[in-house]
Structures are given as C-alpha cells and as structure tokens.
C-alpha positions as CSV (number, residue, x, y, z in Angstrom):
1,X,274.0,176.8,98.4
2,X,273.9,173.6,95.9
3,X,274.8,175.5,93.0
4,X,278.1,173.8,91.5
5,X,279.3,171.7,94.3
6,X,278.6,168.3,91.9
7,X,281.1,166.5,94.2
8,X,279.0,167.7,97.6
9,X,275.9,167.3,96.3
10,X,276.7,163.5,95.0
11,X,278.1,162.5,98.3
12,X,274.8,164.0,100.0
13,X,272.6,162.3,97.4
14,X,274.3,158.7,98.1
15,X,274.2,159.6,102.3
16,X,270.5,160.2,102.1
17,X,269.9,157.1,99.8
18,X,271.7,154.5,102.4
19,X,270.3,152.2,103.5
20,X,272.6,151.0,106.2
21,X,270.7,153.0,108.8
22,X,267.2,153.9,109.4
23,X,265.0,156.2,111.9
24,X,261.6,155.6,112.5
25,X,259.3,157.9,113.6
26,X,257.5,156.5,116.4
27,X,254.6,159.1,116.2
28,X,253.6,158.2,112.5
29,X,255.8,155.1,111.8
30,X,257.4,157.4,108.7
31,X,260.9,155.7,108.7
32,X,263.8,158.3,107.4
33,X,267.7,157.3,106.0
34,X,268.9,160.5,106.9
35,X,269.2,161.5,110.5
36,X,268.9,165.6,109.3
37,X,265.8,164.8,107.9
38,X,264.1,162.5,111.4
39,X,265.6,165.6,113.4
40,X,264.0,168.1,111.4
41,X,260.8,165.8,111.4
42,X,260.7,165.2,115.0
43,X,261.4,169.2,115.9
44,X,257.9,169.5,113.6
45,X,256.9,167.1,116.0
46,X,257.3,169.3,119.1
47,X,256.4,172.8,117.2
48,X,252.8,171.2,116.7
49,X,252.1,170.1,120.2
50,X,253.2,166.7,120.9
51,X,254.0,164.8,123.9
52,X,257.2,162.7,123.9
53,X,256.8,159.4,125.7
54,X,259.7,158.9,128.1
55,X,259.1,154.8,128.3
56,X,259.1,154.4,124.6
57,X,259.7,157.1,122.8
58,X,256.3,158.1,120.8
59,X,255.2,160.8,120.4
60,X,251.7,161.9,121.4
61,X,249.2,164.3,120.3
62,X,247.1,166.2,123.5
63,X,247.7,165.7,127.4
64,X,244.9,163.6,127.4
65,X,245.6,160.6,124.7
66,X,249.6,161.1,126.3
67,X,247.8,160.2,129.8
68,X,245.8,157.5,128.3
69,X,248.9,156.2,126.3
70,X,250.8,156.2,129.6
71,X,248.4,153.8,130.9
72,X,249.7,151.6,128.1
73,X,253.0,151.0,129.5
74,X,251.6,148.4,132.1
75,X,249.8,145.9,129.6
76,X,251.8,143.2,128.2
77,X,253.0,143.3,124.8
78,X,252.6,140.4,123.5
79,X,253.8,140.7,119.7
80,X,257.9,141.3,119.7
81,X,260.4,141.6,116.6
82,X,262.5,139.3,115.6
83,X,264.7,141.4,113.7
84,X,265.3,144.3,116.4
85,X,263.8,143.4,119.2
86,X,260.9,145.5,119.9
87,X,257.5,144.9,121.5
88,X,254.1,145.9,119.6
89,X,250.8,145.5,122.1
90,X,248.9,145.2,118.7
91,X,249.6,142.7,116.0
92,X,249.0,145.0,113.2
93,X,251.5,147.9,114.8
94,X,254.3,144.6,114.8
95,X,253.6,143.9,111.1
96,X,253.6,147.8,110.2
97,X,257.4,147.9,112.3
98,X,258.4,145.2,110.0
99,X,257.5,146.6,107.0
100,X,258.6,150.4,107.4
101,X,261.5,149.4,109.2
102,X,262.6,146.2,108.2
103,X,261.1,145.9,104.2
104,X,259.3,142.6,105.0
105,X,256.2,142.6,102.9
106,X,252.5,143.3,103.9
107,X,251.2,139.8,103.2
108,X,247.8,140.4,102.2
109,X,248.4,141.7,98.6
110,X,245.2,142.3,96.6
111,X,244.7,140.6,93.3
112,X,243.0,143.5,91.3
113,X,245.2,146.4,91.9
114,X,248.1,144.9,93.9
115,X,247.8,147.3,97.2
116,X,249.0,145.3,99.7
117,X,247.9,145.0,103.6
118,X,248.9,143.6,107.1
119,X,245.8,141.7,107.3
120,X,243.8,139.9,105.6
121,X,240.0,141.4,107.1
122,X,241.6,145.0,106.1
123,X,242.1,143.1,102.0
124,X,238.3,141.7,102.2
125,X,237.4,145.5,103.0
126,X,239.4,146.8,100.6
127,X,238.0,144.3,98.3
128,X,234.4,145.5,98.6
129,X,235.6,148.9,96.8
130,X,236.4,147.2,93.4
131,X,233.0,145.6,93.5
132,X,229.2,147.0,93.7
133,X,228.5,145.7,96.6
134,X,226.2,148.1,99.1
135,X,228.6,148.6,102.0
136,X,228.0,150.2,105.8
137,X,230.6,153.0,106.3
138,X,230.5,154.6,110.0
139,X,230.3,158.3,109.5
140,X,232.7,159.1,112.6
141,X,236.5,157.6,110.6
142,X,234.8,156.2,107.4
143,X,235.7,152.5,107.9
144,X,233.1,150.3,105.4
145,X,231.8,147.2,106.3
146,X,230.1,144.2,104.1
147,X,227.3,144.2,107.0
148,X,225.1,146.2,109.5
149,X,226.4,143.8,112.4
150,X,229.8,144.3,111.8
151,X,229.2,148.2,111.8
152,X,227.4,148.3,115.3
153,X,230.0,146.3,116.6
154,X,232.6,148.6,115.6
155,X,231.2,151.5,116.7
156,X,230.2,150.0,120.3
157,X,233.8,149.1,120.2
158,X,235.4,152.7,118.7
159,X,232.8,155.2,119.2
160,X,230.7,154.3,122.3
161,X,228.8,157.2,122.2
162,X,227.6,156.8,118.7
163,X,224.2,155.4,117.2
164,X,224.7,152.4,115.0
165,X,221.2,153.2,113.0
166,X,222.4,156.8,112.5
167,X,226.2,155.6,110.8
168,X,224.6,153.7,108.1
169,X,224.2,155.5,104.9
170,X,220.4,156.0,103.6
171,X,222.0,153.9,100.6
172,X,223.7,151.2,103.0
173,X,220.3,151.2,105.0
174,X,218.2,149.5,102.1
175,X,220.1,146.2,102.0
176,X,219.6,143.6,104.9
177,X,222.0,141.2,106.4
C-alpha cells in the first residue's frame, strides 16, 4: 500500500517520469518509461491472443496475419533509423518509430487545429473534415477521400473483395469528379 510512504512514492513518481529509458511496444507502437508498466502491457499482450515474432519482436494478432507477417521478414526494408538503428519496410511506420520513440515531430502539422501527421496526403484528408466539402469514405475502415477515383483505388488496393460503387455514401454519390 501507498498510504504514507511520501518518500517511496516520490522516488516511484520520478522512476516512472524518466526519460532516460524507453520501451516500445512493437504491437501498438505505445512507448512506456517504466519497464513494470511494458511488462504488464506486453503479459496483456499474450492473455488476449497474440503471437510474438521471434525475428523482430512484434507482436501479432491471429495465426493467420502472424503467417502473413512472417512473410515479411524476406522483403527489404528500405527506411532505417538514424537514431537507433532500426529498419521500417514502410515509411510512415519509420516516421511513427521516430516520433513515439525518439520525440522528433510529425511534420505535417495542420493549421486549423494544430493535429499534427507523418504525411502530408494523411493532413490534406484531415483537412477535408474542417471544411464542407462532399467526401467518399469506404465503409470497410472509414478512410475519406476528396474523390470517387481515389476511393476505388483504395479499395482495389485494401479490400479486394469490395465494390467501389457500394463504399460511397448516397451523400458522397451525388458529387462527380
């Protein structure tokens, strides 16, 4: 119990508050300054069904994305950090390292509400939700996009199965390209 102990409870505020040393979780990229709190988060981890990558460390929801992430390990990756040394096979996973990990900023801030971003096509989206503009959004993860082409794209490239005409909105439907 905390009750009392100032002196204990002090010292355990200023451990958990350094910043000396950092854990990253390589399942959701939440970074932690207190190793009892990434241990407790990563036994969470395995209690709820995750799959711990032996190559790199991540953890992985389902036997089949862990198989599919396996297949991972014999691409390139071409985007490395120059503060620790790691290797990101996506640009946007190298930036997100950096900034959890490292503090470097997001870049992309935007100028209405000051929400900042890796890059700059996720700021132009996030732009369109301070104006009125009509906007696509694909009904399987709820991305929006300025136009139908950019949609069916996105949904060739992310959800294969899915019908581009069916993922506009009625709304989004009306205006043309």
């Amino acid at each position: 119990s905390s009750h009392g102990n100032t002196k204990d409870s002090s010292s355990e505020q200023q451990r958990r508050q350094s910043h000396d040393v950092r854990w990253e979780c390589h399942f959701c990229l939440e970074t932690f300054t207190c190793e009892e709190d990434f241990n407790e988060h990563t036994n969470k981890n395995i209690a709820n069904g995750r799959h711990l990558c032996s190559e790199c460390d991540l953890w992985i929801r389902g036997p089949s994305q862990y198989q599919n992430h396996c297949r991972m390990h014999t691409v390139e990756k071409k985007y490395r950090c120059d503060a620790c040394g790691r290797s990101f096979l996506r640009e946007y996973n190298l930036r997100r390292h950096q900034f959890n990990v490292h503090k470097k900023e997001a870049g992309h801030k935007c100028e209405v509400c000051g929400r900042s971003f890796f890059e700059e096509s996720n700021l132009n989206l996030h732009k369109l939700a301070h104006t009125e503009t009509k906007c696509f959004r694909c009904q399987h993860c709820g991305r929006v996009y300025k136009y139908r082409h950019n949609l069916r794209q996105h949904i060739k490239a992310r959800h294969e199965a899915a019908k581009p005409d069916a993922s506009a909105s009625k709304k989004s439907s009306e205006t043309e390209d």
